[in-house]
C-alpha positions in Angstrom: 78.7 154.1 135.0 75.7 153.8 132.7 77.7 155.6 130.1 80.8 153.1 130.2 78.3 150.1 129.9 76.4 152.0 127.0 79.4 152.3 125.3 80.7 149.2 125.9 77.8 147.4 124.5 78.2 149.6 121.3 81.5 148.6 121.3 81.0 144.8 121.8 78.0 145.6 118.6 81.1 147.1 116.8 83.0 144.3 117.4 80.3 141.5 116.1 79.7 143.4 112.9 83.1 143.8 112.2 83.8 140.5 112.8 81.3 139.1 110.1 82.3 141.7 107.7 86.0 140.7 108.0 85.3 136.8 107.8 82.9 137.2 104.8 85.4 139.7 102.9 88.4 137.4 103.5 86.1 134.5 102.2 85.0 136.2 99.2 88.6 137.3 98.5 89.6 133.7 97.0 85.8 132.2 97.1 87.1 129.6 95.1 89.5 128.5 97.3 87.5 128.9 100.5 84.9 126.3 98.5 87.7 124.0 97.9 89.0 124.2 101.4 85.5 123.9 102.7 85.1 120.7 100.4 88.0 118.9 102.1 86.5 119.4 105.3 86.2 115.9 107.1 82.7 117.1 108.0 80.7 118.8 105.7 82.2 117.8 102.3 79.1 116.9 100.6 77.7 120.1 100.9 80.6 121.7 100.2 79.6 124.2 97.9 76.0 124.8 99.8 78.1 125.9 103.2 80.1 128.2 101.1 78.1 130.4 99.9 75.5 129.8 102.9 77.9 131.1 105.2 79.5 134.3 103.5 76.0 135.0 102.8 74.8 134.4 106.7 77.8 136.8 107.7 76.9 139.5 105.2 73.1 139.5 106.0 73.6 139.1 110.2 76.4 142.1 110.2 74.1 144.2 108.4 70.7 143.3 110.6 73.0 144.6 113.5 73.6 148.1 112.1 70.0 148.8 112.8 68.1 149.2 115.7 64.7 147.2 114.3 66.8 144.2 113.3 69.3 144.2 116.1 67.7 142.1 118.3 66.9 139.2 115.8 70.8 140.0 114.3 72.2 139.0 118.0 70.2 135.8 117.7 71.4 134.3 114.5 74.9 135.6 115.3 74.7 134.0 118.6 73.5 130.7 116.6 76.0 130.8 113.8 78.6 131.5 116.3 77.4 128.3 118.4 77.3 126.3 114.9 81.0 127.4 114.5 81.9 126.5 118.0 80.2 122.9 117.7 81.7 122.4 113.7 85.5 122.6 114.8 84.8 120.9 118.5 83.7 118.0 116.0 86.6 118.8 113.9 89.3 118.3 116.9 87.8 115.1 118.6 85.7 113.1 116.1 87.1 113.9 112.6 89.4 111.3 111.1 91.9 114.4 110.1 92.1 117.7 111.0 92.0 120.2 107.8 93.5 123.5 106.8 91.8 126.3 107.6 88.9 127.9 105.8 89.5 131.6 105.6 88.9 134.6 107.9 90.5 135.0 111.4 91.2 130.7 111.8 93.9 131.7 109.0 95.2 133.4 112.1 95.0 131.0 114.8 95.3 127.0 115.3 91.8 125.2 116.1 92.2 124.7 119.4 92.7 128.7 119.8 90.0 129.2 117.2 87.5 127.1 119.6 88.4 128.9 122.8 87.5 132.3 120.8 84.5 130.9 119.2 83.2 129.4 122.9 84.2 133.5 124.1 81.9 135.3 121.5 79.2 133.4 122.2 79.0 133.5 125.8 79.7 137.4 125.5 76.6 136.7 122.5 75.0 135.5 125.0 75.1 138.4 127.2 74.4 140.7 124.5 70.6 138.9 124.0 70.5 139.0 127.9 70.9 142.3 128.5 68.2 143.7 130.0 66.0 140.7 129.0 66.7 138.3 131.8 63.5 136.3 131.8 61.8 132.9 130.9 61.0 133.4 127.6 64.4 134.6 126.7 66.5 132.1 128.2 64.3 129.6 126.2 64.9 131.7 122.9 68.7 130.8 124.1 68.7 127.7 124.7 66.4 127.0 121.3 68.6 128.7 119.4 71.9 127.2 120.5 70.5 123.6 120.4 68.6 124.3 116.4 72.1 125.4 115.2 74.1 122.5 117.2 71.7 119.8 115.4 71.8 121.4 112.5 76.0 120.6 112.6 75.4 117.5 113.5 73.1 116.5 111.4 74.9 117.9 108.4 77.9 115.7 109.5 76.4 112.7 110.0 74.9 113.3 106.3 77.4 114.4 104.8 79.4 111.4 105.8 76.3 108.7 104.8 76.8 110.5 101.4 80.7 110.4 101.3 81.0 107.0 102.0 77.4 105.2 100.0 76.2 108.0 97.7 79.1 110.0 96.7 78.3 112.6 93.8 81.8 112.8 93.0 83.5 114.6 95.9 86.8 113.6 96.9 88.4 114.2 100.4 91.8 114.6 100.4 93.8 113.3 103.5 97.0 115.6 104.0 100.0 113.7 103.3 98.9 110.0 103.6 102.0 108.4 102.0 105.4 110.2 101.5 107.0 111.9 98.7 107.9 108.6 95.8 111.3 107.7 95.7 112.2 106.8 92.0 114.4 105.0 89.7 115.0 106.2 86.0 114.2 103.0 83.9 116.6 101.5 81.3 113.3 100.9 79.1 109.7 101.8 79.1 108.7 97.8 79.1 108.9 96.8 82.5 105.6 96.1 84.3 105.1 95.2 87.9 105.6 91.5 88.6 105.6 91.3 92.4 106.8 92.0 95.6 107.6 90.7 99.1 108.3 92.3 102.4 112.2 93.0 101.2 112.0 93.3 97.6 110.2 94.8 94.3 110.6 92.6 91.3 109.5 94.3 87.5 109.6 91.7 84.6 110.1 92.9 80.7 107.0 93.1 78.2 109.9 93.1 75.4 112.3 90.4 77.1 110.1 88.3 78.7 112.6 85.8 80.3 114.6 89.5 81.6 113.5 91.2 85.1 114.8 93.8 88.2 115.0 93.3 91.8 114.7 96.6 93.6 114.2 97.8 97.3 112.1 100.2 99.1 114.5 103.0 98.0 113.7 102.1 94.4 117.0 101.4 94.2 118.3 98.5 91.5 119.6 95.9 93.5 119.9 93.4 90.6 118.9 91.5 87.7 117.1 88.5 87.1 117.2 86.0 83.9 114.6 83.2 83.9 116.0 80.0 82.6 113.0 77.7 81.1 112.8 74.5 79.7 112.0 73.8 75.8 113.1 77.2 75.2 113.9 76.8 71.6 110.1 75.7 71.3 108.4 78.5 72.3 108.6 82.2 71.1 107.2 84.1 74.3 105.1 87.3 73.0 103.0 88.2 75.8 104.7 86.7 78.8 104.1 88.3 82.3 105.3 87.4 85.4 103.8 87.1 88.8 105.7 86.5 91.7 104.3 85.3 96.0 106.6 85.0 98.1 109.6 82.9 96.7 107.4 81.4 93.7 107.0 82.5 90.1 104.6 82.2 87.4 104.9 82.7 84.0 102.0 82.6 81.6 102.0 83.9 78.2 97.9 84.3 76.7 99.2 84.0 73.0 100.1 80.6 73.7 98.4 79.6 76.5 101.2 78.2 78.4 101.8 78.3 82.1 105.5 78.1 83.6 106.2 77.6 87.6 109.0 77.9 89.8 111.0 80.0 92.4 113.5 83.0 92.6 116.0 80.9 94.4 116.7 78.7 91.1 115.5 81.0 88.9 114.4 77.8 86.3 110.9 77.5 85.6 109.5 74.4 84.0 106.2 74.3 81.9 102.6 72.9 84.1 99.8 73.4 81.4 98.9 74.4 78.5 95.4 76.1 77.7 94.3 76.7 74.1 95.5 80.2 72.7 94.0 83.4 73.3 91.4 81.5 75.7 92.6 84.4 78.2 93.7 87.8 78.7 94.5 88.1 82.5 95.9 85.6 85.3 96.4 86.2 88.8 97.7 83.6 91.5 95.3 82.6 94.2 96.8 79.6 96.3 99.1 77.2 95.2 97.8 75.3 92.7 94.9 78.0 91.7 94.9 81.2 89.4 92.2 83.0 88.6 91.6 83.5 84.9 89.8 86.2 82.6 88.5 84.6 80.1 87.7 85.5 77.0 84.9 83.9 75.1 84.9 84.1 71.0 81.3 83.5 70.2 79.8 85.8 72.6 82.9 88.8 72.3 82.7 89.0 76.2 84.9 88.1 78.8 84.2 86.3 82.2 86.1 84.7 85.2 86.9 81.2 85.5 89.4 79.2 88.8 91.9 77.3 87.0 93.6 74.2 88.8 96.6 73.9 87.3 97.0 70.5 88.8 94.4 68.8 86.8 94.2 71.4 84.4 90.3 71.9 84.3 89.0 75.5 84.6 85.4 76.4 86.6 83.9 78.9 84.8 81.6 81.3 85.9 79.6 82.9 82.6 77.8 86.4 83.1 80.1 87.4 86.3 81.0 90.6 84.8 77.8 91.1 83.0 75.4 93.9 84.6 71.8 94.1 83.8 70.8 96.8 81.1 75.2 97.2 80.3 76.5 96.8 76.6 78.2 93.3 77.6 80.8 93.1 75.1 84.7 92.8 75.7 85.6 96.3 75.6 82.8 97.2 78.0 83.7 94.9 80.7 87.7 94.9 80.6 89.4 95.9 83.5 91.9 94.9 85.8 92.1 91.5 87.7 93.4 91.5 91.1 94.1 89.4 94.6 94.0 90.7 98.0 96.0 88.2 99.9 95.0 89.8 103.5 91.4 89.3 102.5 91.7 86.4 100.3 89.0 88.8 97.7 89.1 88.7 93.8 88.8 91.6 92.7 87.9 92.9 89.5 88.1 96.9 89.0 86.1 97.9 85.6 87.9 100.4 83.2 85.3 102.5 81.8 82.5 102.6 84.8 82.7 103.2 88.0 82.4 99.5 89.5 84.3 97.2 90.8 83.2 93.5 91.8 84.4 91.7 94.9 84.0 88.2 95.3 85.5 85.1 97.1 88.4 83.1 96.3 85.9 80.6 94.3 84.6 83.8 92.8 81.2 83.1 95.0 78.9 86.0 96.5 79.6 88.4 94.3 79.7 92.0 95.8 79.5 95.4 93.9 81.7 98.4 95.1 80.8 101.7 93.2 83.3 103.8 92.9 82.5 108.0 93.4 82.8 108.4 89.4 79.3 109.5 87.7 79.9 107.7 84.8 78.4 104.2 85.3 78.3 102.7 81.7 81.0 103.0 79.0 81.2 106.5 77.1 81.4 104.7 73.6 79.4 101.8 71.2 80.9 98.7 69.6 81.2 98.2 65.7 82.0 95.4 64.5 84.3 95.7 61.1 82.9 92.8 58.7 85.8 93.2 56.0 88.0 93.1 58.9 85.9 91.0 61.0 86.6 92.4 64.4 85.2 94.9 66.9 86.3 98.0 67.6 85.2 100.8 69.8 83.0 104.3 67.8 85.7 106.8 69.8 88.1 107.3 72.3 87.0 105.7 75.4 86.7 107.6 79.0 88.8 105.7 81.5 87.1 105.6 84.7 89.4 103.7 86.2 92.6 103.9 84.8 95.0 101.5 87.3 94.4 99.8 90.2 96.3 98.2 93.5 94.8 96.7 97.0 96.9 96.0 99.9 95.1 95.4 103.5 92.1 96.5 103.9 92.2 99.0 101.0 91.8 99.2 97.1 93.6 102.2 95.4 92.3 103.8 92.4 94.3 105.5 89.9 91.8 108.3 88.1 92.7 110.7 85.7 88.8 112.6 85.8 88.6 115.7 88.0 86.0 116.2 90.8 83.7 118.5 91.9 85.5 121.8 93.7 89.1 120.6 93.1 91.9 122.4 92.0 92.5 121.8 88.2 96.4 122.8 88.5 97.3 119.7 91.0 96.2 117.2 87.6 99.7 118.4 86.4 101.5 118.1 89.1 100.2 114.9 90.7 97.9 112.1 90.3 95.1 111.3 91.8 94.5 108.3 93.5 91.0 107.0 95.6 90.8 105.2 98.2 88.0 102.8 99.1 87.5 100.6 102.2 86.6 96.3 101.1 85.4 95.9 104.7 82.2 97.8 104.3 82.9 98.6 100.0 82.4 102.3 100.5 84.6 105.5 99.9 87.4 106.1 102.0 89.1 109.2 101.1 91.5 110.5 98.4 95.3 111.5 97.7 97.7 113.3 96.0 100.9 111.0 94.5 103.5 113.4 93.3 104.8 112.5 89.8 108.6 111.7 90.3 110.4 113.2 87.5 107.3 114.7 85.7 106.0 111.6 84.6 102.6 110.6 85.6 101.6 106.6 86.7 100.1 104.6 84.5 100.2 100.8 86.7 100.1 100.8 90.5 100.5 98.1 93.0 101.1 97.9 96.8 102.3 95.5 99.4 102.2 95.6 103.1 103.2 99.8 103.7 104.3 100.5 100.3 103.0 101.9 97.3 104.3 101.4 94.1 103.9 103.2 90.6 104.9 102.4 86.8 105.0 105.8 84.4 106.6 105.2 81.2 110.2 104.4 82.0 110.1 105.8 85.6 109.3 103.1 88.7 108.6 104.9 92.0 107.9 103.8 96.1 105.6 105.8 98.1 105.4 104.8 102.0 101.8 104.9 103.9 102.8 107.2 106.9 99.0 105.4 108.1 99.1 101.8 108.0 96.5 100.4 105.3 95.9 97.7 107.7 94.4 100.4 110.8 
């Protein structure tokens, strides 16, 4: 009898040390995507790369300390602990994590979470035992219960870390949700001049850069439903050059920055008279707020910046609000503070999404308490310095600039991100097959989490907008819809 429970203690030893030595080999085997994997973990992103090598190395070092009889002992104890940290990491996993993520090498390759938590819960009560055996007394029951509590904390506390850092202090580590939206649907383009103009529960509409008066109606399928021409009045008195439409509901807008000039009226008729005129170039950007308001980026010419003004087109006067896009210790020229103007109707939020740092303002519909989201980018001023060209007399930038920000959308409670810059442990061959697009929660401005948009037809998004459960993208003369499979407005 003492024989069989000699050897079957060995055996169980055997069996521990083989165990580690399997997981750590299997992890080592594609480190960098175990690192990766670990990265996307709901939990412990933020110290992603830390728990990586922290862990083969634990396995390594607490498989050999059990080969030997002078180490044994203290090996049962930190396998028992790292066994119980295991256990408590994927029970956290399967009932508080907002996604459950592949697996991260080893034996879970093998088995589904739940399975992989009845065995982990298994080895350690048989871990248990092990330190036990033959040592059934106060102080080692204590040693038990220290050690199984220290590693459980030491779990939590990396989660509720690593999330505090996800969310306020992100150093550039993206979570990936698995399949948030579906695979786009697409339409080849006739031309690569159509832009976004607006959409509605039903329909897409895209207006023309090079025929401004010329748009598309499309549906969710990204199918072509029909065409639209604009009929205007004093048409022979106007040559449109930088006309855009934007379209709520049943009502258009039409506003070219050239000229200043401001057109309203609705899809039904499809004739849009003239409202006001502002002086030329005194913009760059409008975006509908209510009726009667539109939210301007304005440019000023003696200072070469750009703010936001509210103009009524009603009685024509614009509030402007100087230094709104202006940051403290920032180059605050035109190029430095461009970006993209938009309007969350579910929030009623202006928002204003920088191109070259990672900010974003967020403000009220009168463009009041003025809110800053930063965005998990590490580059938080522009990449380049202004010139200014004296025979020319203009400003232009010393070298390519960095876009940080290269599109942007917001629908619910949600602004999406189009970024072209790579994080930290990501997979460098998914920036030719998708793009990447952040996700960041206006409730509480922080960092949501991230996804891959497939490129439809090899062509990669360069504008984005959403409405309601839909997500749609502009790349050269491709349009696509993507569907949120989890509502934006949970």
């Amino acid at each position: 009898m003492r024989n069989i429970l000699s050897i079957s203690k060995k055996a169980v030893t055997y069996f521990f040390i083989i165990l580690f030595i399997y997981a750590a080999v299997s992890k080592l085997a594609d480190f960098e995507n175990f690192r990766v994997q670990v990265a996307q973990s709901p939990l412990l992103s933020a110290y992603a790369t830390f728990i990586a090598y922290t862990t083969v190395i634990g396995e390594l070092v607490i498989a050999l300390m059990l080969c030997f009889q002078k180490t044994k002992r203290l090996g049962l104890y930190l396998f028992l602990g790292m066994m119980s940290a295991f256990t408590v990491y994927i029970y956290l996993i399967l009932n508080y994590s907002p996604f459950v993520p592949c697996s991260c090498g080893g034996i879970l390759e093998k088995m589904g979470w739940t399975e992989h938590l009845w065995f982990n819960i298994v080895i350690t009560l048989l871990a248990t035992a092990m330190v036990l055996d033959n040592n059934l007394n106060k102080r080692t029951i204590l040693l038990i219960t220290g050690t199984l509590l220290v590693s459980s904390a030491i779990v939590v506390l990396l989660f509720i870390s690593s999330e505090h850092i996800m969310k306020t202090e992100n150093p550039f580590t993206r979570r990936f949700l698995p399949h948030p939206v579906t695979d786009p649907k697409g339409v080849i383009l006739p031309f690569n001049s159509y832009y976004i103009a607006g959409a509605t529960d039903e329909h897409i509409y895209l207006g023309n850069h090079t025929a401004p008066l010329h748009g598309l109606k499309l549906n969710s399928n990204a199918d072509i439903t029909d065409t639209l021409l604009l009929q205007m009045d004093h048409l022979k008195n106007h040559s449109l050059t930088t006309a855009k439409w934007n379209i709520t509901n049943d009502s258009l807008i039409l506003h070219d920055s050239n000229l200043g000039l401001f057109y309203s009226g609705s899809l039904q008729d499809r004739v849009i008279q003239k409202i006001i005129n502002l002086p030329p170039n005194s913009y760059s950007s409008a975006v509908p707020l209510t009726t009667g308001k539109i939210v301007l980026r304005l440019f000023n010419s003696k200072k070469n910046n750009v703010t936001l003004g509210i103009l009524n087109t009603k009685s024509g006067t614009i509030i402007t609000k100087e230094g709104l896009l202006d940051e403290e210790g920032q180059p605050q020229d035109l190029f430095s503070n461009d970006g993209i103007l938009l309007y969350s109707n579910h929030l009623n939020k202006v928002i204003y999404v920088y191109y070259y740092k990672n900010k974003s303002l967020v403000l009220e519909q009168d463009l009041s308490h003025r809110e800053v989201l930063k965005t998990i980018d590490t580059i938080s001023r522009p990449n380049f310095t202004i010139a200014y060209l004296e025979q020319k007399k203009q400003l232009k930038m010393s070298e390519k600039p960095v876009f940080v920000n290269k599109a942007a959308a917001t629908s619910g409670n949600y602004l999406f991100i189009l970024s072209e810059r790579m994080g930290r442990n990501e997979r460098r061959q998914m920036y030719s097959e998708a793009d990447i697009i952040d996700v960041y929660d206006l409730r509480d401005l922080t960092y949501s989490h991230s996804f891959y948009l497939h490129r439809f037809n090899k062509t990669s998004v360069t504008e984005l907008s959403a409405h309601g459960e839909y997500l749609f993208g502009i790349g050269d003369k491709t349009f696509t819809v993507s569907k949120f499979r989890k509502s934006v407005y949970e």
